[in-house]
C-alpha positions, 0 to 999 in steps of 0.5 A: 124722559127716560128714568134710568139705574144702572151706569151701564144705561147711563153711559150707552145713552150719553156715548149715543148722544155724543157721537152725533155731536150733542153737548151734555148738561147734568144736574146732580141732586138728592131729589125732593125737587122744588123750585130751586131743582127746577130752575137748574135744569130749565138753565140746562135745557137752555143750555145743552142738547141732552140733559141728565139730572141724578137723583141720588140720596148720597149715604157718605155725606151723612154722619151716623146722627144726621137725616138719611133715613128721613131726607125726603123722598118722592121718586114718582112726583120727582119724576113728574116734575123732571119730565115737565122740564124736559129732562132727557135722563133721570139717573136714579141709582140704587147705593150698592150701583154707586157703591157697590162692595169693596168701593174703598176710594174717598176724595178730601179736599183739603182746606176749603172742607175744613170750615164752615159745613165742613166744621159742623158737619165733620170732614166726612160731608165734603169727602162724600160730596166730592167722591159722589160728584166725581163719580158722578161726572165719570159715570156722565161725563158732561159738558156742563153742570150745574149747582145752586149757589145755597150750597156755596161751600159745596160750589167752591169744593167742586170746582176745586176737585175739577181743577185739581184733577183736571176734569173736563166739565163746566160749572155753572152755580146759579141763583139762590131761589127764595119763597116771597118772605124770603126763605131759601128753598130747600128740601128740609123745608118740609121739617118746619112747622108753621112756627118754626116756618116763620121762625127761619124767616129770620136767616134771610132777614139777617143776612139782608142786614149785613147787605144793606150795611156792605151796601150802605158802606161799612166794611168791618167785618166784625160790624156787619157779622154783629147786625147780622147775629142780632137779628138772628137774637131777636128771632130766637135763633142761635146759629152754628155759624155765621161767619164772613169769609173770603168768597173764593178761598173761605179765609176769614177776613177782617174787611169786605173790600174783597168779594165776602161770603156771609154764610149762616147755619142754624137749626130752626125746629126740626130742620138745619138750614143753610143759607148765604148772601155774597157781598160784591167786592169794593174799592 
């Protein structure tokens, strides 16, 4: 595997690879790898002839009072675990190569950044994912990338910035990937302490109940947000949100008749977590 800084580098690489006919998959990441990481790039390996992970803790999609300088990080261990998935190019850009002075360009996605993260977090978030992302796919130019359905919103905002500008890249979002009680794998597990580890417990356990509802026949929405907000009460959490919406457009709905997001963020100790289930539409 070879780690890689420079966009120059990068796109020698991948203009090689592409003129002996080898398809492209990336991987866009903040790094802190752990199984859900992982399992993005063993289905790009699966999938593509060269693959490219990024390794690139994204400054724009901070606010002033959120975790940069705390996120994670672990470049060599990173590596290490990259390479075990045979991971070709591990892309691991300095800020000043992805933005590098006089960078005044920012990408707004209007509508489906307006809720959810993009409400509590401020439109600032899904700006920087988006210019960050594109960027990312103009620098690789894949054929394919691929992101975890945990960060469902940001699926849906990717998609729409390859839509709208015509991008000429696949995306594949795959399977939330959970610990044995539950909890969605995420980097800012590593904030929690024990009690506050078995506190978050509580996020995944809430959305199960709206599923067995949907699942058991209930469709008002405002029934299965109330199951889901009580067991939240019970573990001591009070969410940022926890909302159901349309699971393509993130319009509020009354009914989950339509294919529904259940999605929920609450901050659990020292970490803000997210965390969704998608309640499959019925007749």
């Amino acid at each position: 595997m070879r780690i890689l800084r420079t966009i120059a580098e990068v796109r020698a690489a991948v203009q090689g690879a592409k003129r002996e006919g080898q398809t492209v998959g990336l991987v866009p990441t903040m790094g802190a790898f752990h199984e859900g990481h992982l399992s993005l790039m063993r289905e790009a390996r699966a999938s593509n002839d060269l693959v490219v992970v990024s390794l690139f803790v994204n400054p724009t999609q901070f606010a002033p009072n959120e975790d940069l300088s705390t996120y994670p990080r672990n470049e060599h261990e990173d590596a290490r675990q990259a390479e075990a998935e045979g991971v070709d190019i591990l892309f691991a850009p300095a800020p000043e190569e992805i933005y590098p002075d006089g960078f005044a360009t920012n990408i707004h996605v209007a509508g489906l950044t307006d809720v959810l993260d993009g409400a509590s977090r401020g439109a600032h978030h899904f700006d920087g994912v988006a210019t960050v992302v594109t960027k990312l796919f103009g620098i690789v130019r894949p054929d394919v990338a691929y992101f975890g359905q945990k960060d469902a919103q940001q699926v849906l905002v990717v998609r729409r910035v390859v839509s709208d500008l015509d991008l000429d890249v696949r995306i594949v979002a795959c399977p939330i990937v959970r610990e044995p009680d539950g909890l969605a794998m995420s980097s800012r597990n590593v904030y929690l302490d024990p009690a506050a580890r078995q506190q978050a417990t509580a996020l995944n356990r809430a959305l199960d109940s709206a599923q067995a509802l949907h699942d058991g026949g209930e469709r008002d929405a405002d029934s299965i947000r109330s199951a889901a907000l009580e067991v939240l009460a019970e573990a001591g959490i009070r969410p940022e949100y926890l909302e159901l919406r349309d699971a393509e457009t993130l319009e509020p709905v009354a009914d989950t008749t339509r294919a529904t997001l259940i999605a929920v963020a609450a901050h659990v100790g020292a970490a803000r977590l997210i965390d969704n289930h998608v309640l499959k539409a019925s007749s």
